[in-house]
C-alpha positions, 0 to 999 in steps of 0.5 A: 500500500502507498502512503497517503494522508488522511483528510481529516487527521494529516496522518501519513498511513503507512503500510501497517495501517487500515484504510478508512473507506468512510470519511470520519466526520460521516461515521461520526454523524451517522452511526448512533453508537457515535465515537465509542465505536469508532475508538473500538475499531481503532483498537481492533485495528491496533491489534491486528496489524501485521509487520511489513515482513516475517520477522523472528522478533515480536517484542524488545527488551531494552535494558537501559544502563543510564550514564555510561557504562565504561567499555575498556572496563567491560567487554572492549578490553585494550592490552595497550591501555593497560600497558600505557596506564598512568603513562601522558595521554595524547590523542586525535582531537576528538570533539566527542570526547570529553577531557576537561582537565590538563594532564591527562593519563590513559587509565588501563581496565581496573578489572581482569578479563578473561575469556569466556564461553565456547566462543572465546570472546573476552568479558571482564570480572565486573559482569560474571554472570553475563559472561556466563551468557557470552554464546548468546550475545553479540557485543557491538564494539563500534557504536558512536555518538553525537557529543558527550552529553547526558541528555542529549546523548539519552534522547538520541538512543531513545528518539534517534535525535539529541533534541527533545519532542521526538517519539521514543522507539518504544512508541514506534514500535507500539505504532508501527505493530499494534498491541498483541495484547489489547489489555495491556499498553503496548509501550512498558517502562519498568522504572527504579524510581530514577527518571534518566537525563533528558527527562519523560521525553525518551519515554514520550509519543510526541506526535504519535497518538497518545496511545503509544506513550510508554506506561510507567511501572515503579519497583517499590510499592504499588507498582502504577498509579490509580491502577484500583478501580475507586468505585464499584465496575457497574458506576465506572462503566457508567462513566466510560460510557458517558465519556465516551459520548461527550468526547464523539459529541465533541469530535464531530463538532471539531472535525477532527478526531486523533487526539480524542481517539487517543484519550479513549483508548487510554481510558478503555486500556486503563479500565482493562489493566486494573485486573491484568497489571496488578497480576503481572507485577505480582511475582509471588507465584513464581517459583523459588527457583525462579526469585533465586535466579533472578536475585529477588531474595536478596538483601540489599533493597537495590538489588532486589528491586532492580531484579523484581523489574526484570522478573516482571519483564518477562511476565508482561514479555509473555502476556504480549507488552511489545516493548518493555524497557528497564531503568537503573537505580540511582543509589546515590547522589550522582548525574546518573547511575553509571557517570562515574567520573571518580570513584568509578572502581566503588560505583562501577562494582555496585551497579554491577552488583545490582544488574549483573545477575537479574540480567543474565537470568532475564536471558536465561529464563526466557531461553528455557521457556522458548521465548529468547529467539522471539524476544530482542534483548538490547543492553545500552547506556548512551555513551561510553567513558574515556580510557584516560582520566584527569585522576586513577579512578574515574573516566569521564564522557565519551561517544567516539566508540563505545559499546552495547550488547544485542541478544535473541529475536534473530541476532547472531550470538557468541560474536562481536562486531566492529572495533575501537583503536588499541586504546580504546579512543574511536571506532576505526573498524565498521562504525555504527550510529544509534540509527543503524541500531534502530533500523537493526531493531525494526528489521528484527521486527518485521518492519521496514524503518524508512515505511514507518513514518508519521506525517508531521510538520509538513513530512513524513517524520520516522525513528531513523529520520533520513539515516540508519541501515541494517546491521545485517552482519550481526543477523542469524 
């Protein structure tokens, strides 16, 4: 199907989407059951949406590691940096790198690597239970930047563009495939009580219907807001039923109808979830085994939240949430969980105690139920850390090469791809921007990225804007 813009709304129909063959101000008039029906239809259409392609992956699971975990420390090891610690750092001027202090000395890696699994590759003794996973993952080497910013450089992974007022990818993916489940929101974010820089807007729909923003989920106490129905369903009803009928009453008299679809939806999925997301985010009928493996009996609160959200990422993978991302804790005070720019043996140890095994054993559960090779699992920070260092325990922001894991929903695993110099400075072998992850992640999913678009501002508007190619060296 080509791409045409609807009369009424301006929205780009793209190739997933329904054709309307009865103008909507003539439905809205004309049908007594009036908006209500329309609002309907349009969630039966969200949920029967098919991928442009046949795809292995149906769903994502973004771990986001928010500041910046260091690569020369975890799975991009330099024998040369080592050898050169504590020694005067030169290097190419690099505007993406950031070195805001005279005297600079490279840093070598303050833990040990080693290699791992049947595929060699080396992980550092900072993650012991994702080295377990090794065969699985292909680690991404070569991934650049725009500049060393917290925030921009988080709205640039989330959005594809360092600036605010840009849909995030989890909406995208929302849009672009439907709701499997229509009781469930199609765009989960799994928050630990820390909201990263650049703020809501990497979780936000922007101009895509508000249908498609990400619903939040916090780890401690009651995981969403208002979930409870406050009075009994027959007087809510009553008063869905009623909302419903102002809100068409209003749309045809406006003649416009995308937001007001958008709100109904909300309601109609909010009244759905108060039964659904309070089951899905219990996890005391999982097995023993299970919380063990994940760590949700362990001590420190930290670390058993951070494993309570992974757990509840594979229960609402497997009730049908499209795309379900994971925030880290900050247990600090600090910019971001990973933004050590000193004390990083301290900070750096920490967040890998809190993550490193709920992570291995999200991978892990879902390849014994079956699920991995249908599931994309992305581990990312927006940035990487420089291997030299005004001090000898801290690094600070770097975008020039870093790296990222991908695993399941088609990806190759047990390799690595692309490459920094032997000091660990810039991508010199295959460099990659956030686009072509994005790209990478779509294709995975059946959906052609440069076909997803969203007519606003006068074009069409997509995640990887007029960038991003497929990664399809790293494809099985």
């Amino acid at each position: 199907m080509s791409a045409e813009t609807s009369p009424t709304t301006g929205r780009l129909r793209h190739s997933l989407a329904r054709p309307h063959t009865v103008p909507r101000r003539s439905l809205l008039q004309g049908l007594s059951c009036g908006f209500g029906w329309l609002a309907f239809q349009g969630l039966q259409a969200a949920a029967d949406q098919q991928p442009h392609f046949s795809a292995p992956a149906k769903r994502v699971i973004f771990l986001f590691m928010d500041g910046g975990v260091s690569h020369v420390d975890t799975f991009d090891p330099k024998p040369e940096l080592d050898r050169l610690s504590g020694q005067p750092a030169k290097w190419r001027p690099d505007v993406r790198s950031q070195a805001i202090s005279a005297g600079r000395r490279w840093l070598g890696s303050l833990w040990k690597f080693r290699q791992r699994g049947q595929c060699g590759l080396p992980v550092s003794d900072l993650f012991p239970h994702q080295a377990h996973m090794i065969d699985r993952l292909c680690v991404i080497r070569s991934l650049t930047g725009e500049t060393p910013l917290h925030g921009a450089q988080s709205l640039l992974l989330h959005t594809g563009r360092s600036i605010a007022a840009a849909p995030s990818i989890g909406s995208w993916v929302s849009y672009g495939l439907g709701r499997e489940n229509e009781n469930l929101p199609g765009y989960v974010v799994l928050n630990n009580d820390w909201i990263p820089n650049g703020g809501f807007q990497n979780f936000s729909s922007s101009f895509l219907p508000a249908a498609h923003e990400a619903a939040m989920v916090r780890a401690a106490g009651t995981p969403v807001d208002n979930i409870q129905p406050a009075v009994a369903p027959e007087l809510q009803q009553l008063r869905l039923k009623f909302l419903r009928n102002m809100d068409g009453k209003f749309a045809a008299q406006q003649g416009t109808a995308a937001g007001i679809e958008s709100a109904i939806r909300n309601y109609e999925t909010a009244a759905r979830m108060q039964t659904l997301v309070p089951d899905l985010c219990d996890v005391s009928g999982e097995t023993q085994a299970t919380q063990s493996l994940y760590g949700v009996d362990r001590d420190d609160s930290f670390d058993k939240l951070y494993a309570l959200q992974c757990l509840r990422a594979r229960r609402l993978a497997e009730a049908g949430v499209r795309f379900i991302e994971i925030t880290c804790p900050n247990t600090h005070a600090n910019n971001s969980p990973w933004d050590q720019h000193g004390d990083l043996r301290r900070r750096h140890t920490e967040n890998a105690r809190i993550t490193d095994q709920p992570v291995a054993a999200l991978l892990a559960d879902l390849e014994q139920r079956g699920m991995l090779d249908e599931t994309l699992v992305v581990w990312a920070g927006e940035m990487g850390r420089t291997p030299h260092s005004g001090g000898t325990d801290g690094r600070d922001h770097h975008v020039s090469g870093y790296t990222i894991w991908m695993a399941g929903g088609g990806i190759r695993g047990g390799m690595s791809f692309g490459e920094t110099d032997e000091m660990g400075m810039s991508a010199v072998a295959s460099p990659l921007d956030i686009h072509d992850i994005h790209a990478t992640i779509l294709h995975q999913l059946g959906i052609h990225h440069e076909q997803l678009t969203w007519r606003f501002g006068g074009r069409e508007m997509r995640l990887t804007d007029v960038h991003g190619n497929v990664v399809k060296e790293i494809l099985s």
